[in-house]
C-alpha positions as CSV (number, residue, x, y, z in Angstrom):
1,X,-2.1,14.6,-25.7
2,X,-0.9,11.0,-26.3
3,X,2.6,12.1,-28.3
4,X,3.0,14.6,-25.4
5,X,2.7,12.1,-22.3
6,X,4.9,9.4,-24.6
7,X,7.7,12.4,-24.7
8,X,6.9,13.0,-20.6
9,X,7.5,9.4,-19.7
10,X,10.2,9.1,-22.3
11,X,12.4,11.3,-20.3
12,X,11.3,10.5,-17.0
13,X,12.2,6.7,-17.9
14,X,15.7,8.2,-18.2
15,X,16.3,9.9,-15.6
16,X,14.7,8.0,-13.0
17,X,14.6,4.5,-11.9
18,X,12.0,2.1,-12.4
19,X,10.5,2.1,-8.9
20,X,10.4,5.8,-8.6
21,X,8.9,6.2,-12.0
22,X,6.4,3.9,-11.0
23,X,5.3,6.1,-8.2
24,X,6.0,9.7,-10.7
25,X,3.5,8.0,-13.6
26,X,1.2,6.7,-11.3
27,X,1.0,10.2,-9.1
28,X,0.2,12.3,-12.6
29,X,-1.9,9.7,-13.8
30,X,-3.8,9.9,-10.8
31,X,-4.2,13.6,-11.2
32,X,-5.4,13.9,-14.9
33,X,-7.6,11.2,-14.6
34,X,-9.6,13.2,-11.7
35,X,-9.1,16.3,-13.4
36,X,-10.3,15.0,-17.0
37,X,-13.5,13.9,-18.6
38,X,-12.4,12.4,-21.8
39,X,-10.8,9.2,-22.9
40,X,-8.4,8.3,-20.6
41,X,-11.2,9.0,-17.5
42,X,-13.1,6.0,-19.3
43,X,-10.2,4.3,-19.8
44,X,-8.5,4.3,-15.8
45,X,-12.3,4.8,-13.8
46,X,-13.4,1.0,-14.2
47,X,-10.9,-0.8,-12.3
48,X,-8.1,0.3,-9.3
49,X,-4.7,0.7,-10.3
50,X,-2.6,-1.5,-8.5
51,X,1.1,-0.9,-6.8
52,X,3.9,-2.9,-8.4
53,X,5.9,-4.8,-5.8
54,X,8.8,-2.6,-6.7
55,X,7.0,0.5,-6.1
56,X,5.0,-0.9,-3.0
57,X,8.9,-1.6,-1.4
58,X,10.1,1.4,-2.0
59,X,6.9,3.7,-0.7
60,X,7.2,1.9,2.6
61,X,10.8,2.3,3.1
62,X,10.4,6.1,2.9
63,X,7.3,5.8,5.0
64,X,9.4,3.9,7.6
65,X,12.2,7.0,7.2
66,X,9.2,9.6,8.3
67,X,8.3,7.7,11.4
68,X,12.8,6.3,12.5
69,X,13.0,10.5,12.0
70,X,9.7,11.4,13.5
71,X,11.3,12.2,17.2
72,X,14.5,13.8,16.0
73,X,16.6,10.6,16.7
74,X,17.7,8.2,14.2
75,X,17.9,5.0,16.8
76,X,19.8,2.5,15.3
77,X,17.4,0.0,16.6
78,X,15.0,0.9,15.0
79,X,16.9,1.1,11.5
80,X,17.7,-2.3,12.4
81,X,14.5,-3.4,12.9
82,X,13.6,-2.2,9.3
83,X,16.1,-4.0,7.5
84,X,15.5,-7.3,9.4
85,X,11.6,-7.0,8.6
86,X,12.6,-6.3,4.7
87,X,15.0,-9.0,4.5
88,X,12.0,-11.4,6.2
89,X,9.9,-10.0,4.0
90,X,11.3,-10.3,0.9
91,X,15.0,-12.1,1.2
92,X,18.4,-10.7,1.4
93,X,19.1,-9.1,-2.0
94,X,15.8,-8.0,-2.6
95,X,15.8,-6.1,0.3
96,X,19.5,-4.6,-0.3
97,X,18.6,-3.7,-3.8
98,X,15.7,-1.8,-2.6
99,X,18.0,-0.3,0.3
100,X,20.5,1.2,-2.6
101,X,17.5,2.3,-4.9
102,X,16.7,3.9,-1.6
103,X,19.9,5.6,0.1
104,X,20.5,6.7,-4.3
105,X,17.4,8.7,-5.1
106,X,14.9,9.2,-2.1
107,X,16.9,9.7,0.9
108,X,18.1,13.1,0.0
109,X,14.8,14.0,-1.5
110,X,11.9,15.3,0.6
111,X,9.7,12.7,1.4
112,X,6.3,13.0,1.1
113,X,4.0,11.2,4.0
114,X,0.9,13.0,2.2
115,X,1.9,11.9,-1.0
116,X,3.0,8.2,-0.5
117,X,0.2,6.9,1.5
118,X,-2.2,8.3,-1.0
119,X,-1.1,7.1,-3.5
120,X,-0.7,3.1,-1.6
121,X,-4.6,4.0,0.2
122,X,-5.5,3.9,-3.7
123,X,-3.5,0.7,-4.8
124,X,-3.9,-1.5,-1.9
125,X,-6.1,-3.4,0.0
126,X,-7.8,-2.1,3.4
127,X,-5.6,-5.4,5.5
128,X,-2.6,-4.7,3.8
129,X,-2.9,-0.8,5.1
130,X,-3.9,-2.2,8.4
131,X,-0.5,-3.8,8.2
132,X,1.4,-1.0,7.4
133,X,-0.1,1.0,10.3
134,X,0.8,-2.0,12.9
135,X,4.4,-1.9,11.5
136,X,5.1,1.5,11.4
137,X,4.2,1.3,15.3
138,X,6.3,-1.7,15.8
139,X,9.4,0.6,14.2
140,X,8.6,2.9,16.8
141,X,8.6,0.8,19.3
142,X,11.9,-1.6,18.5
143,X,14.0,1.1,21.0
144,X,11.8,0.3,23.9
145,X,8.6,2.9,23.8
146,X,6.7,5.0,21.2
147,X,7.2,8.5,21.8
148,X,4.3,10.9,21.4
149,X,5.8,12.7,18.0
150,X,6.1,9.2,16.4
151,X,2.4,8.3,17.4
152,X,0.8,11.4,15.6
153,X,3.3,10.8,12.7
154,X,1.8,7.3,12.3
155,X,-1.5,8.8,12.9
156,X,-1.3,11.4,10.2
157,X,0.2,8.6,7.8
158,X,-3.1,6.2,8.6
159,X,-5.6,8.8,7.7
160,X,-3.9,9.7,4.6
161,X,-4.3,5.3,4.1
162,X,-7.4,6.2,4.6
163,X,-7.9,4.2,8.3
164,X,-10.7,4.5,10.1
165,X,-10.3,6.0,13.6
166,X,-11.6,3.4,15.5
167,X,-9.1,1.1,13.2
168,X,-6.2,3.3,14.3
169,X,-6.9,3.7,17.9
170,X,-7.0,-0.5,18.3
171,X,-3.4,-0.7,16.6
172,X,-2.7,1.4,18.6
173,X,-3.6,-0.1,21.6
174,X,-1.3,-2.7,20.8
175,X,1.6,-0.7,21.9
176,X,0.3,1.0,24.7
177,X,-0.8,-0.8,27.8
178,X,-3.3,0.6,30.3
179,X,-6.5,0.0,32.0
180,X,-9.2,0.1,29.1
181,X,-6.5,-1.1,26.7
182,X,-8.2,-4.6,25.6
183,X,-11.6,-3.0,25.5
184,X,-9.7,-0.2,23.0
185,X,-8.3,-2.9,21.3
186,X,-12.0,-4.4,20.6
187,X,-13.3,-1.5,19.5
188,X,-15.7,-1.1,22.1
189,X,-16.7,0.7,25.3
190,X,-15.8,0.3,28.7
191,X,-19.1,-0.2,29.4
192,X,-20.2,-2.8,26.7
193,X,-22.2,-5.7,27.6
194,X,-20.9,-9.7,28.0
195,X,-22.5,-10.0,24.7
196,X,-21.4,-7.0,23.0
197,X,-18.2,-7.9,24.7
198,X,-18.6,-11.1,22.4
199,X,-20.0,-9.7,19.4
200,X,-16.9,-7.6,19.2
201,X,-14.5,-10.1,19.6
202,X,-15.7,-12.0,16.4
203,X,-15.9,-9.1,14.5
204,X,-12.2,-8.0,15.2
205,X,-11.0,-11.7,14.7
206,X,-12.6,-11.6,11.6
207,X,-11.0,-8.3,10.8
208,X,-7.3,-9.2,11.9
209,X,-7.7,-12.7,10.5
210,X,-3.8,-13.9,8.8
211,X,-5.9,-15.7,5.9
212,X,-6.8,-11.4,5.2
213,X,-3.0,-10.9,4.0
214,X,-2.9,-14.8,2.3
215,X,-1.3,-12.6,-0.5
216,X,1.4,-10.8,1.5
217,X,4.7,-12.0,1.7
218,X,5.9,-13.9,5.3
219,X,6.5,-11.0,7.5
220,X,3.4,-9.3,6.8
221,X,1.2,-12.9,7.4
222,X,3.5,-13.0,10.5
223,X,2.4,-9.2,11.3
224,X,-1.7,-10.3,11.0
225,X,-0.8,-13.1,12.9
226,X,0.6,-10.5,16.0
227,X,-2.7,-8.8,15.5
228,X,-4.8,-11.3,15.6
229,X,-3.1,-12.5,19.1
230,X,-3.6,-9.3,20.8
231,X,-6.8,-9.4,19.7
232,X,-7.3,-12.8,21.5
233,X,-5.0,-11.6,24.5
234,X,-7.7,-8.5,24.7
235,X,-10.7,-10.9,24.6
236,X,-9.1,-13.3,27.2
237,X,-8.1,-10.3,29.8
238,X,-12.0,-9.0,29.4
239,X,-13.2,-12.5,30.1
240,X,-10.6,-13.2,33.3
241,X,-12.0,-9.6,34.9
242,X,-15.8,-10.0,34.3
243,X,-15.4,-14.0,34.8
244,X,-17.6,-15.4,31.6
């Protein structure tokens, strides 16, 4: 089994590039490991893999592809706002070598929104996927409102990250204003009590916290930070109408 997995990877190392063999291994590792009981199960069960930079990059590029081509329209703002979040995120030539790696192998491949959140819901942290929800709403939104395809394309993507629905439905909130928005937002009932009102408040500060992504690069700590002030805005606008 070993010799035959060394002549797998072998040619997969040459005839893909590293970030997409990242995400090739990992994805069959993944599957024998749950499909096996013998040395490599004891070898991969005790600890979580973890997603190389590289490979992290790339997956959410393609994720941000699914949701720009969710409503049939490629909006150039929104491509825009992509590239301007990368380049925040992780400087000029990173982001245009990930870009190329991009428009080279994966953008005439079929792209998997099953696939690539699985396999990031397995390698990341529950924050950091939180994060990716909140920006795959905020692609959606850079040409001026979220259309109703892109919303249940971001909502298929955050179950298959594994978000809870409560989690989802305060994102997003964020990006759609009406009259219970702030109480959605909280994570709690119209008809919640001062002090539940309160209780939740902490909790979801807590939650949305910028220290939670101290590991992220800029933009994403910039991202938390956006959370973390709608949370506040909710809190505020629930205090102003019931006047505590």
């Amino acid at each position: 089994m070993i010799k035959w997995l060394a002549a797998v990877f072998g040619y997969m190392y040459a005839r893909f590039p590293g970030a997409i063999l990242g995400f090739i291994i990992g994805t069959l590792l993944d599957n024998y490991v749950r499909s096996s009981g013998g040395i490599f199960s004891s070898l991969f069960s005790e600890r979580k893999p973890e997603v190389s930079p590289g490979d992290f990059e790339l997956n959410l590029l393609s994720l941000c592809s699914i949701v720009i081509k969710a409503d049939g329209h490629v909006s150039q703002t929104e491509l825009d706002y992509v590239r301007a979040y990368f380049v925040r995120a992780y400087g000029k030539e990173r982001a245009n070598a990930t870009f190329r790696t991009f428009n080279e192998v994966v953008k005439n491949r079929q792209v998997s929104a099953s696939r690539i959140a699985r396999y990031l819901a397995a390698r990341t942290k529950y924050p950091t996927r939180l994060q990716i929800v909140h920006f795959l709403f905020g692609i959606a939104q850079a040409d001026g409102r979220v259309s109703e395809s892109e919303s249940n394309v971001i909502r298929e993507i955050a179950g298959y990250l594994q978000l809870g629905r409560s989690d989802f439905e305060s994102i997003k909130a964020m990006f759609f204003k009406n009259t219970d928005s702030a109480y959605t937002i909280l994570e709690i009932d119209k008809n919640a009590t001062d002090a539940e009102v309160k209780k939740a408040y902490r909790k979801m500060a807590k939650k949305y916290h910028p220290d939670k992504l101290g590991h992220m690069d800029e933009a994403y700590r910039k991202g938390a930070e956006e959370k973390f002030r709608k949370v506040q805005e909710a809190y505020e606008q629930i205090q102003k109408e019931r006047g505590f």
